[in-house]
PyMOL Python script that loads the backbone (N, CA, C, O; Angstrom):
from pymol import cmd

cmd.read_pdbstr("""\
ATOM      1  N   UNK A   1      18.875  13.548 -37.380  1.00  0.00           N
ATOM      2  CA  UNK A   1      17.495  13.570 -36.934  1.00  0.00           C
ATOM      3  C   UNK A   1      17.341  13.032 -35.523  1.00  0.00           C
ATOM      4  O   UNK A   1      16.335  13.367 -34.899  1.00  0.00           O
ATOM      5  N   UNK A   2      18.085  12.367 -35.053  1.00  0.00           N
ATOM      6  CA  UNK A   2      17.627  11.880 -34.231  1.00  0.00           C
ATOM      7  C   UNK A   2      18.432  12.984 -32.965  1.00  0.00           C
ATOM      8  O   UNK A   2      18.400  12.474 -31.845  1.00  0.00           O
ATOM      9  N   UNK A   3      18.801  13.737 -32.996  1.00  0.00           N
ATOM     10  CA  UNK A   3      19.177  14.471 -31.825  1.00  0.00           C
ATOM     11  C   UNK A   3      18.075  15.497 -31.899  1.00  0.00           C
ATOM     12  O   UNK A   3      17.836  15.994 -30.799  1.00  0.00           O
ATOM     13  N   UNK A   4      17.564  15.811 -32.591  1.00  0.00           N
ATOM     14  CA  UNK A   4      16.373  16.693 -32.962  1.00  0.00           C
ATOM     15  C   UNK A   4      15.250  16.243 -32.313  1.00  0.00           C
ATOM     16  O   UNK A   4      14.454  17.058 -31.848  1.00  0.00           O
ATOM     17  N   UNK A   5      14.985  14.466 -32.167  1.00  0.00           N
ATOM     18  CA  UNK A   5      13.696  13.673 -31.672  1.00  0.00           C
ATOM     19  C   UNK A   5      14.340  13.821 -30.250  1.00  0.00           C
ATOM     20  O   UNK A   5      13.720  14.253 -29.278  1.00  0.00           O
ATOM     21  N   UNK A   6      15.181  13.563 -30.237  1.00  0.00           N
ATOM     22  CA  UNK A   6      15.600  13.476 -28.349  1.00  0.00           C
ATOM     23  C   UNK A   6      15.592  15.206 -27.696  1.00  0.00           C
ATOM     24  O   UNK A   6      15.371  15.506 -26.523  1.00  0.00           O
ATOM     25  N   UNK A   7      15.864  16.063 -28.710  1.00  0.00           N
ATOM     26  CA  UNK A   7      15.521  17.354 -28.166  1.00  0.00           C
ATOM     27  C   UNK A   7      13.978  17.795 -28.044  1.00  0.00           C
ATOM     28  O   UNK A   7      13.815  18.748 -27.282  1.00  0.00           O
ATOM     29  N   UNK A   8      12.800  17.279 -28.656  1.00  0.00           N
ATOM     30  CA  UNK A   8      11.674  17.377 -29.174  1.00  0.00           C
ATOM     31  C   UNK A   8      11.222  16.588 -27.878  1.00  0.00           C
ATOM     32  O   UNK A   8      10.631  17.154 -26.959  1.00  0.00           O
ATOM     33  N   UNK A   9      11.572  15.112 -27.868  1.00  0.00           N
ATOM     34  CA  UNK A   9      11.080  14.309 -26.954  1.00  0.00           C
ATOM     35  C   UNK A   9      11.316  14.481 -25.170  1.00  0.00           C
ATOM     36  O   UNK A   9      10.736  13.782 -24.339  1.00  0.00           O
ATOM     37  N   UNK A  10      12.130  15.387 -24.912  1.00  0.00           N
ATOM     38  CA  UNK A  10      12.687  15.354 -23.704  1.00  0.00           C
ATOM     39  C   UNK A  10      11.755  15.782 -22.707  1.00  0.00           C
ATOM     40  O   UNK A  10      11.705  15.119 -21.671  1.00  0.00           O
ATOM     41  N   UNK A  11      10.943  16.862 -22.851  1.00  0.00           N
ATOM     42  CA  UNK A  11       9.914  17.121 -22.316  1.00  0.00           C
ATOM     43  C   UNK A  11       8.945  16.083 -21.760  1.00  0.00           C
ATOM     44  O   UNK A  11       8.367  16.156 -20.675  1.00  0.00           O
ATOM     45  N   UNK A  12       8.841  14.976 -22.780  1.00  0.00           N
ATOM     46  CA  UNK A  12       7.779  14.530 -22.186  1.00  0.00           C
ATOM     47  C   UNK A  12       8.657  12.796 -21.768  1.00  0.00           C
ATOM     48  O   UNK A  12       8.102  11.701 -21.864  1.00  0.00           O
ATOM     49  N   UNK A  13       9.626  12.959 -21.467  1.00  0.00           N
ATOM     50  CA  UNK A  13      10.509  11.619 -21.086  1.00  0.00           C
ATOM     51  C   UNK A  13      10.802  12.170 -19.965  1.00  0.00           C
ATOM     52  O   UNK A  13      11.120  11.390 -19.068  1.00  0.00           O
ATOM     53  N   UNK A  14      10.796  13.341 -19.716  1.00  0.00           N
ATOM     54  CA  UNK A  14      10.900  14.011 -18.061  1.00  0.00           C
ATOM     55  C   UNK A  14       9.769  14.025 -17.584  1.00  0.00           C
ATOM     56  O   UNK A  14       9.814  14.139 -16.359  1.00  0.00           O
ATOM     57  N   UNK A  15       8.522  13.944 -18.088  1.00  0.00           N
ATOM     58  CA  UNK A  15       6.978  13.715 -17.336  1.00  0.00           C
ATOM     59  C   UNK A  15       6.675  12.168 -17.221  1.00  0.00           C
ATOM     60  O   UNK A  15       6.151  11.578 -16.276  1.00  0.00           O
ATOM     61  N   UNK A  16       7.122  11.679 -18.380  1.00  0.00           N
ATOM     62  CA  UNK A  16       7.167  10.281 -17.748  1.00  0.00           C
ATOM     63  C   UNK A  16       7.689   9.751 -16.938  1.00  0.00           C
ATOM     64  O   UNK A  16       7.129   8.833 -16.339  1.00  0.00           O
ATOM     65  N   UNK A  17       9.114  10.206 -16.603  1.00  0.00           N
ATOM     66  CA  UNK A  17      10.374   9.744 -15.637  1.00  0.00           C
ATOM     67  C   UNK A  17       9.194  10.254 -13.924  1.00  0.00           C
ATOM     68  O   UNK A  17       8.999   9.504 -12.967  1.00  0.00           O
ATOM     69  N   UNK A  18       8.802  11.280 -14.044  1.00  0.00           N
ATOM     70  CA  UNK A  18       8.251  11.721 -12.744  1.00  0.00           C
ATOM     71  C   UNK A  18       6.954  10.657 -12.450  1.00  0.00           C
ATOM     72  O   UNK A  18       6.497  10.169 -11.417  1.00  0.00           O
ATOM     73  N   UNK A  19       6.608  10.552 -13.852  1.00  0.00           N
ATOM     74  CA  UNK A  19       5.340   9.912 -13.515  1.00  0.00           C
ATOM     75  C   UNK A  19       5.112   8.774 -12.452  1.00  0.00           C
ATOM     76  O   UNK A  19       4.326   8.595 -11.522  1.00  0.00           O
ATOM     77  N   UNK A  20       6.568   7.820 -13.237  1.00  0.00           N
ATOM     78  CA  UNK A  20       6.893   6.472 -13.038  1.00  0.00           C
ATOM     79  C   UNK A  20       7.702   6.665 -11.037  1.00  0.00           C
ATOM     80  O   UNK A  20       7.475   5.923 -10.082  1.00  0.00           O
ATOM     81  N   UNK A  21       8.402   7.635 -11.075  1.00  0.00           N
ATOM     82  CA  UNK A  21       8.949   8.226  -9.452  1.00  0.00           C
ATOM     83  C   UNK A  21       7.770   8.177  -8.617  1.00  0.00           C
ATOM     84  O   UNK A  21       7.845   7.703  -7.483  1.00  0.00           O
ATOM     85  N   UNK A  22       6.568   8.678  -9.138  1.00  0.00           N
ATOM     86  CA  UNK A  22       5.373   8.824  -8.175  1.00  0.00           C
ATOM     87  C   UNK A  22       4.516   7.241  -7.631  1.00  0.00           C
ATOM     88  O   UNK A  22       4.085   6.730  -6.597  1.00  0.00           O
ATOM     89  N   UNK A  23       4.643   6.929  -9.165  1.00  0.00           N
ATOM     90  CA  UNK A  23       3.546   5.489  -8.657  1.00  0.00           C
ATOM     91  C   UNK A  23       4.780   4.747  -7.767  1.00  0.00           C
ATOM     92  O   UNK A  23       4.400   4.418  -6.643  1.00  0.00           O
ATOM     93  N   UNK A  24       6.117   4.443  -8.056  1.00  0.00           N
ATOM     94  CA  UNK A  24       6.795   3.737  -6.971  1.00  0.00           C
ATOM     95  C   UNK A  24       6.643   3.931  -5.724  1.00  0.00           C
ATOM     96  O   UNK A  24       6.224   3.108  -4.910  1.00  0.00           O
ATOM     97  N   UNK A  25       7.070   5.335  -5.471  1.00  0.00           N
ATOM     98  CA  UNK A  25       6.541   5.704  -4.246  1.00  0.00           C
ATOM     99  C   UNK A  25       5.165   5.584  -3.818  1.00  0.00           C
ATOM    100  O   UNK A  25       4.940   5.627  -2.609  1.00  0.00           O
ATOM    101  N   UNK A  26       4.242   5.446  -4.612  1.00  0.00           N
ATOM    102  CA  UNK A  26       2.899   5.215  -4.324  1.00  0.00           C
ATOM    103  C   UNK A  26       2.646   3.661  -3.945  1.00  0.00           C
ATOM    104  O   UNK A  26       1.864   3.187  -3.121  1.00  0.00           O
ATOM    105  N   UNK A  27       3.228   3.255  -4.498  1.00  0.00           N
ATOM    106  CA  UNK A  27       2.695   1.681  -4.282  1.00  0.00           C
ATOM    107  C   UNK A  27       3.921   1.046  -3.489  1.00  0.00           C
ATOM    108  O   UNK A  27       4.007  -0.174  -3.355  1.00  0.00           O
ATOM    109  N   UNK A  28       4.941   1.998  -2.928  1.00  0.00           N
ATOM    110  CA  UNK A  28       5.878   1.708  -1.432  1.00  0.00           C
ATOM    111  C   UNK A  28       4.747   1.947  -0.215  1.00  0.00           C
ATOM    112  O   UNK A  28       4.481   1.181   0.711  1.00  0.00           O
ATOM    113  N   UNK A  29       4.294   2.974  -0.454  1.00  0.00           N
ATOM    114  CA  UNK A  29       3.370   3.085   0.689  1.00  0.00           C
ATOM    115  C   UNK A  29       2.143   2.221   1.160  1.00  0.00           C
ATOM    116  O   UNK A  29       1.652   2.108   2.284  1.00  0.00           O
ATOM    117  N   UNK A  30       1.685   1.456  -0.430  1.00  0.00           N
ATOM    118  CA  UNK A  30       0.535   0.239  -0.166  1.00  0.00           C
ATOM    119  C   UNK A  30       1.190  -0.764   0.668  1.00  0.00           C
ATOM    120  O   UNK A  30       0.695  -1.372   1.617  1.00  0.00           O
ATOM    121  N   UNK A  31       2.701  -0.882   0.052  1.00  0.00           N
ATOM    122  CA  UNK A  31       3.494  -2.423   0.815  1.00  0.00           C
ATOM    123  C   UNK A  31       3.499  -2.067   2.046  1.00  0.00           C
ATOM    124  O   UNK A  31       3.068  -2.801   2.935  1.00  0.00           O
ATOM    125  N   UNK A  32       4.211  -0.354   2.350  1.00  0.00           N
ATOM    126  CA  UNK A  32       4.232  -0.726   4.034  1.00  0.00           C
ATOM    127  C   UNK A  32       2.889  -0.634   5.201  1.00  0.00           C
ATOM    128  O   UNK A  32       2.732  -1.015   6.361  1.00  0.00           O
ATOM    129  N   UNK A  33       1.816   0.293   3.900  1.00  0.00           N
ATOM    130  CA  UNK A  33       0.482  -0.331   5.161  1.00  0.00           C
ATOM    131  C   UNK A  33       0.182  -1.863   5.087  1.00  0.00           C
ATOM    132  O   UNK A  33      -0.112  -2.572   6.050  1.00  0.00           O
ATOM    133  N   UNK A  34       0.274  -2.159   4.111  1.00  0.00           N
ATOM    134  CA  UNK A  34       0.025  -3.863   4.328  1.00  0.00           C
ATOM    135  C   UNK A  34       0.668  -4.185   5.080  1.00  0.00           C
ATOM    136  O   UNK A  34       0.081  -4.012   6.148  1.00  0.00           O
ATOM    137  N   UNK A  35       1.745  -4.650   5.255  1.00  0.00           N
ATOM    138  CA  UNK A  35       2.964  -4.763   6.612  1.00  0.00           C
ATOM    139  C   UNK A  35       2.467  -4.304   7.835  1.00  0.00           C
ATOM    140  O   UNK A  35       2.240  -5.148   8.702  1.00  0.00           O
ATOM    141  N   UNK A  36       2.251  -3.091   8.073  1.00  0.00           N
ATOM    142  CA  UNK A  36       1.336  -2.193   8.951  1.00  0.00           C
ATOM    143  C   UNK A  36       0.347  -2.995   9.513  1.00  0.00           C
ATOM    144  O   UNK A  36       0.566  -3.166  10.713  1.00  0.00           O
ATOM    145  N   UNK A  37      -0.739  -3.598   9.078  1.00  0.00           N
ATOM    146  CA  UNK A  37      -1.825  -3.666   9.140  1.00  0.00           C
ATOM    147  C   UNK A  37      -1.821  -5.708   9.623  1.00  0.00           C
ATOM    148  O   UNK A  37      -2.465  -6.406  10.406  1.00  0.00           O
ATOM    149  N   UNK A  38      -0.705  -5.949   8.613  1.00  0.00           N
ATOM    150  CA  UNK A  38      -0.772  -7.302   9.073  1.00  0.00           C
ATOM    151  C   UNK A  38       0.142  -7.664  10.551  1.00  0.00           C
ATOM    152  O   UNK A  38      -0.087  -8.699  11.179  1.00  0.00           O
ATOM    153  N   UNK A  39       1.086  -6.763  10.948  1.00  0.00           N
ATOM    154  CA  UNK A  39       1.390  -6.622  12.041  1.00  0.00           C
ATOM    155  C   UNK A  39      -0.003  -6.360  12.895  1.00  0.00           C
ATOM    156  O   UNK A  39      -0.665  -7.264  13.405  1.00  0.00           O
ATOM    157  N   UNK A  40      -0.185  -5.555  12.927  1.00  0.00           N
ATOM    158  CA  UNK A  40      -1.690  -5.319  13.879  1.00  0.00           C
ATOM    159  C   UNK A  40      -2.452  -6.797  13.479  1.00  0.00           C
ATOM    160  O   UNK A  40      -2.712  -7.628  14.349  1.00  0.00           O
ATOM    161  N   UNK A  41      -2.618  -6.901  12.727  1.00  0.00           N
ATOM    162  CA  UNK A  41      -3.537  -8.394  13.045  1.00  0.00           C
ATOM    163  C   UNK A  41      -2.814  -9.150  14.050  1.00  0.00           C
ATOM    164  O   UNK A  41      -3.366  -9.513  15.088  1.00  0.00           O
ATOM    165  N   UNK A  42      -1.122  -9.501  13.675  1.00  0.00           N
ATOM    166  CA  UNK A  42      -0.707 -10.592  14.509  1.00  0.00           C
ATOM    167  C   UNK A  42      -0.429 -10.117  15.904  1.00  0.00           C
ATOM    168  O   UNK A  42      -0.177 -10.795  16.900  1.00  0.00           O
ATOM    169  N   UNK A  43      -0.510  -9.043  15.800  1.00  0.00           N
ATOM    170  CA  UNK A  43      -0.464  -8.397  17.605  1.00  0.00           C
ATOM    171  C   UNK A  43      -1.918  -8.691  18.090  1.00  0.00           C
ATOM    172  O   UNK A  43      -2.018  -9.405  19.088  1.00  0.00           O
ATOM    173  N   UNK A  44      -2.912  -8.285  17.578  1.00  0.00           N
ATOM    174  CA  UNK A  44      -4.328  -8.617  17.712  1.00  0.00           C
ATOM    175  C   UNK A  44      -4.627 -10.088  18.229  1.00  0.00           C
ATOM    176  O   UNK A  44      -5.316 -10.415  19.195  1.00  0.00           O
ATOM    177  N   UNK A  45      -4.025 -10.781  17.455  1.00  0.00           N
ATOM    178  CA  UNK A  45      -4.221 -12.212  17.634  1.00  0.00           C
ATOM    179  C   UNK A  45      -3.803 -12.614  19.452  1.00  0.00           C
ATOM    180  O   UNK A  45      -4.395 -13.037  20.445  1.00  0.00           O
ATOM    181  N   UNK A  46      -2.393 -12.153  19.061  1.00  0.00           N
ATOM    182  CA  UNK A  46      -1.409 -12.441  20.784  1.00  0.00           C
ATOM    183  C   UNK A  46      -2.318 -11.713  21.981  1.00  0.00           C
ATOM    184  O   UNK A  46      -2.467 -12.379  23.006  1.00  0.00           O
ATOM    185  N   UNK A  47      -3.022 -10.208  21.917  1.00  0.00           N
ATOM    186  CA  UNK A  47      -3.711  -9.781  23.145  1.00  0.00           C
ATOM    187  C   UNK A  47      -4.703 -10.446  23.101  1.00  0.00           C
ATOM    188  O   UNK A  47      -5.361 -10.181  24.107  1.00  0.00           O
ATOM    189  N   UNK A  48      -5.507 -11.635  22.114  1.00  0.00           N
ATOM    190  CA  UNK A  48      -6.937 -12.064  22.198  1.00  0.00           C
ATOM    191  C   UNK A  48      -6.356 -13.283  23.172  1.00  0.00           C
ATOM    192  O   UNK A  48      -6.642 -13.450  24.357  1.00  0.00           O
ATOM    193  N   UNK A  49      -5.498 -14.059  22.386  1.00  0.00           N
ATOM    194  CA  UNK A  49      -4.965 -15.772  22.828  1.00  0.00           C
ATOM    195  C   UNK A  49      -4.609 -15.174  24.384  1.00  0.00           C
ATOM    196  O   UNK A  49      -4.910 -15.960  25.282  1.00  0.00           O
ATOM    197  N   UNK A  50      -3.869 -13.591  24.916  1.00  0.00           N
ATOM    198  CA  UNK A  50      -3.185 -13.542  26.345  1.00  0.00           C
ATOM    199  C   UNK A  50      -4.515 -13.099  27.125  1.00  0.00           C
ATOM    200  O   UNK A  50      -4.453 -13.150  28.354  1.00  0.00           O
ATOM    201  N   UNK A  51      -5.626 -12.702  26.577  1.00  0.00           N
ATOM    202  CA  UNK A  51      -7.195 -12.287  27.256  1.00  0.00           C
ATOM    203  C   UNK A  51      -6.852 -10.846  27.624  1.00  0.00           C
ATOM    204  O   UNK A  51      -7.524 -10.512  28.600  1.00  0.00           O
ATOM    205  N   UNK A  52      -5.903  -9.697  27.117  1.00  0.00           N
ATOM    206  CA  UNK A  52      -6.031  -8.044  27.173  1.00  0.00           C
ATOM    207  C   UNK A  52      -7.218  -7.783  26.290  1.00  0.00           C
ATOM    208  O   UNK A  52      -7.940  -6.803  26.477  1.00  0.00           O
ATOM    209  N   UNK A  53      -7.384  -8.484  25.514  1.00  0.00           N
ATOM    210  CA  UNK A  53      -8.870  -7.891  24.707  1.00  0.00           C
ATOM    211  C   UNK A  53     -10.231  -8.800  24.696  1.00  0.00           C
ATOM    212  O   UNK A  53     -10.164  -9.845  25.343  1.00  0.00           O
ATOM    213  N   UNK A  54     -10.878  -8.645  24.342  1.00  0.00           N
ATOM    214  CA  UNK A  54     -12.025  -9.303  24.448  1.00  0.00           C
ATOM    215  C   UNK A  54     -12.163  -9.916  22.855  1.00  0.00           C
ATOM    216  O   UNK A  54     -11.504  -9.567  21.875  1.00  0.00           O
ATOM    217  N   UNK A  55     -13.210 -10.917  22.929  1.00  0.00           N
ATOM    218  CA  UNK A  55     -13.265 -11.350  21.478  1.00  0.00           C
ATOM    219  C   UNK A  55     -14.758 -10.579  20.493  1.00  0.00           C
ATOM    220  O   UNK A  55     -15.282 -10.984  19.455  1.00  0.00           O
ATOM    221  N   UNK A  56     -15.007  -9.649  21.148  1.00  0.00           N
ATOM    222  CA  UNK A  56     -16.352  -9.199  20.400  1.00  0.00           C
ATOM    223  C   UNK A  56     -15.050  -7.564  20.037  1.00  0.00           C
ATOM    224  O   UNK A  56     -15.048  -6.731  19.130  1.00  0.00           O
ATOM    225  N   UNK A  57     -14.304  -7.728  21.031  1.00  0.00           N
ATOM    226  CA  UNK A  57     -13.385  -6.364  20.483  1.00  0.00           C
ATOM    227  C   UNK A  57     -12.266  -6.835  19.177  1.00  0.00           C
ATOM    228  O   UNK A  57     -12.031  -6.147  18.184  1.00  0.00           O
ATOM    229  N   UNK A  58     -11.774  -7.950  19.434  1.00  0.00           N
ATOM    230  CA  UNK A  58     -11.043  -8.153  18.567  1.00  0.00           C
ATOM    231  C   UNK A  58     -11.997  -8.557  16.930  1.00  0.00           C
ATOM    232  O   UNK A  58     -11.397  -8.491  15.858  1.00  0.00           O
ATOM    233  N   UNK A  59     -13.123  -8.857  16.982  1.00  0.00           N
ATOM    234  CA  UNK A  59     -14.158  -8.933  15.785  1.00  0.00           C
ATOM    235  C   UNK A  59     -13.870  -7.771  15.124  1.00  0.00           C
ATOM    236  O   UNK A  59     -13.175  -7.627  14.119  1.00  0.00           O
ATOM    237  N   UNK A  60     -14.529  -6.855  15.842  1.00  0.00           N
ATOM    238  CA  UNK A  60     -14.903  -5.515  15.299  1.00  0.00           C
ATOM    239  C   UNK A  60     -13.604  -5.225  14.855  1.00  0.00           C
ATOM    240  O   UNK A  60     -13.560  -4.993  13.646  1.00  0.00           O
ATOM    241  N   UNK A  61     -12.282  -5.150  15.586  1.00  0.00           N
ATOM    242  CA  UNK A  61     -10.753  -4.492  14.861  1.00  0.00           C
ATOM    243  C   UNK A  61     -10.521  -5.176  13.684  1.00  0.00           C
ATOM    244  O   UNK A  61     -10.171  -4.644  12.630  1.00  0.00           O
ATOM    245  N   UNK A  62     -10.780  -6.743  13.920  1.00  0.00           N
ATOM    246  CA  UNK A  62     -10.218  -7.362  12.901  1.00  0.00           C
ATOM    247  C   UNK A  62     -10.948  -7.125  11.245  1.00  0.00           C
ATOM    248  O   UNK A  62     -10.440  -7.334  10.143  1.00  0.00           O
ATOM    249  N   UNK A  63     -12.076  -6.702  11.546  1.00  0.00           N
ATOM    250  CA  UNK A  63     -13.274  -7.191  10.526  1.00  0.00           C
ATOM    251  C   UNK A  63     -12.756  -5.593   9.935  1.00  0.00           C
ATOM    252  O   UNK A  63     -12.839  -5.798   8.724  1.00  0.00           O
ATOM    253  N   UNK A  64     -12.465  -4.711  10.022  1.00  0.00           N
ATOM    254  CA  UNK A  64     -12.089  -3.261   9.784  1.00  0.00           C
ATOM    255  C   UNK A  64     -10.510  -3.170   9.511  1.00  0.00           C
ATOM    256  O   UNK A  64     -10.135  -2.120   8.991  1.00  0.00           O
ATOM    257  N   UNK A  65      -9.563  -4.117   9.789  1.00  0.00           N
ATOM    258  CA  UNK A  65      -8.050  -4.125   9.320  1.00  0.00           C
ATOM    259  C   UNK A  65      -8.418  -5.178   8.231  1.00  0.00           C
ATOM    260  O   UNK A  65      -7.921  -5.170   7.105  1.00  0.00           O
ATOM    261  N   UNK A  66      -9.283  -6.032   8.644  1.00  0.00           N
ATOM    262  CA  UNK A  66      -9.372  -6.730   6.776  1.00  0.00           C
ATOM    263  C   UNK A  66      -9.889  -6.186   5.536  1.00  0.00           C
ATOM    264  O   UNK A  66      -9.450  -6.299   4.391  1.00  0.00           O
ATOM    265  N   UNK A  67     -10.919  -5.566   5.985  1.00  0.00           N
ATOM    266  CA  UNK A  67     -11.254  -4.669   4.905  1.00  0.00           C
ATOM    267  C   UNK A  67     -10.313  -3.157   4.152  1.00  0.00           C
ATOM    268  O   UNK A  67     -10.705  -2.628   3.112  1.00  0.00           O
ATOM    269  N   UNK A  68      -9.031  -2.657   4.947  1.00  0.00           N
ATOM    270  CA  UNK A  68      -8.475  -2.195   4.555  1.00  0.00           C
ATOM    271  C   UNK A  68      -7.523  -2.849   3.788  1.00  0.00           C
ATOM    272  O   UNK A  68      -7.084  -2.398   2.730  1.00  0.00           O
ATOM    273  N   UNK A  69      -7.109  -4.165   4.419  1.00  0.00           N
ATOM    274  CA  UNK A  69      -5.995  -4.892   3.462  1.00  0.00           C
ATOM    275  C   UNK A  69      -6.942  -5.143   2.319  1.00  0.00           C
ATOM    276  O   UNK A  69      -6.327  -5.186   1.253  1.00  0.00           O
ATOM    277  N   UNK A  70      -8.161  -5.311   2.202  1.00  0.00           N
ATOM    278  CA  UNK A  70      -9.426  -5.664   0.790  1.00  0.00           C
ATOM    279  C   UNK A  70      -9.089  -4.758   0.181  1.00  0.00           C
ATOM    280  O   UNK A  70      -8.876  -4.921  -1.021  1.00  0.00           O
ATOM    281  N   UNK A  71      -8.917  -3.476   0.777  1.00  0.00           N
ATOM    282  CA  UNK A  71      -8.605  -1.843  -0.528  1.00  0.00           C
ATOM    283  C   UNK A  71      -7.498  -2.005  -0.972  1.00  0.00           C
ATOM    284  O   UNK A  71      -7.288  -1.937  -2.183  1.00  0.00           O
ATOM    285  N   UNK A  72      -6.325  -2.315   0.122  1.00  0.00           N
ATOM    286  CA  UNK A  72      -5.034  -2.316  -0.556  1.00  0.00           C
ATOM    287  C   UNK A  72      -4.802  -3.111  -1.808  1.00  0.00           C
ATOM    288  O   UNK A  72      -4.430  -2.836  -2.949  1.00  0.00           O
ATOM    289  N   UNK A  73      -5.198  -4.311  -1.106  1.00  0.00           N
ATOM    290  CA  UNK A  73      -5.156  -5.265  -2.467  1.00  0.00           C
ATOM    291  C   UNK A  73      -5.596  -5.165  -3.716  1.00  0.00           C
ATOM    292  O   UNK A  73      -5.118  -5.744  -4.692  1.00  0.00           O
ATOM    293  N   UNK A  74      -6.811  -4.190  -3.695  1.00  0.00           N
ATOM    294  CA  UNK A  74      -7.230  -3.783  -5.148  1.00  0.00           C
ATOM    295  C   UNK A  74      -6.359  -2.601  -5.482  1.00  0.00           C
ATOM    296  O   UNK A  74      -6.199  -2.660  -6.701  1.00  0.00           O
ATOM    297  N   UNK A  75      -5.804  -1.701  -5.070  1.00  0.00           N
ATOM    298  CA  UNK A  75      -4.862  -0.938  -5.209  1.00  0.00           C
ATOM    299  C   UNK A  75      -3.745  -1.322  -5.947  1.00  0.00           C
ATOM    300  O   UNK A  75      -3.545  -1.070  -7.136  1.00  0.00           O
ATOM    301  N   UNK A  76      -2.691  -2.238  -4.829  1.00  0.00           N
ATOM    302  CA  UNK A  76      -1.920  -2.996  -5.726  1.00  0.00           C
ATOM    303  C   UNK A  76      -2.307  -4.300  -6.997  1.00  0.00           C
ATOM    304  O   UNK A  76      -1.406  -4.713  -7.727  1.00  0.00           O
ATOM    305  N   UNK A  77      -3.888  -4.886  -7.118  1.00  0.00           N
ATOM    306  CA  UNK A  77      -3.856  -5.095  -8.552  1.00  0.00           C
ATOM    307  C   UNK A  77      -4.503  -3.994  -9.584  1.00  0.00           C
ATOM    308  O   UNK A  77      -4.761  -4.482 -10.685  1.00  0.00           O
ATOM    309  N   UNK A  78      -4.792  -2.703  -9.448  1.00  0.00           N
ATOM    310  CA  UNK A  78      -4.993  -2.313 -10.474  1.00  0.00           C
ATOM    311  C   UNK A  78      -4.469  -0.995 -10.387  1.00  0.00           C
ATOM    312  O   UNK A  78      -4.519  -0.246 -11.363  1.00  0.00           O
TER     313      UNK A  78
END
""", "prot")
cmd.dss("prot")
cmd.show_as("cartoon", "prot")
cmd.util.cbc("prot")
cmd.orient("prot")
């Protein structure tokens, strides 16, 4: 019987196997925009502290890269 359940079952242990391939890769891509994004903050930081940007410019970037790391983060908890 049981080569019968593994012939029966295979179908859907190959949709799961893909399933599980997709979200990894899906939630590789949350880690490297986070990375992404927190780089840009700390570059952000260095052109504000060297005066290439202004601080009403660096508001507005910053206040809009935090709120994307806000999505990510709910992404990667749910």
């Amino acid at each position: 019987m049981l080569i019968i359940d593994d012939i029966l079952l295979a179908p859907l242990k190959g949709v799961i196997w893909a399933v599980e391939k997709v979200r990894a890769a899906a939630l590789e891509e949350v880690e490297a925009q986070h990375e992404r994004i927190t780089s840009q903050l700390s570059e952000m930081y260095m052109m504000l502290e060297t005066g290439r940007i202004t601080e009403e410019e660096f508001d507005k970037r910053e206040k809009e890269l935090l709120d994307r790391l806000d999505k990510l983060d709910e992404i990667r908890k749910g």
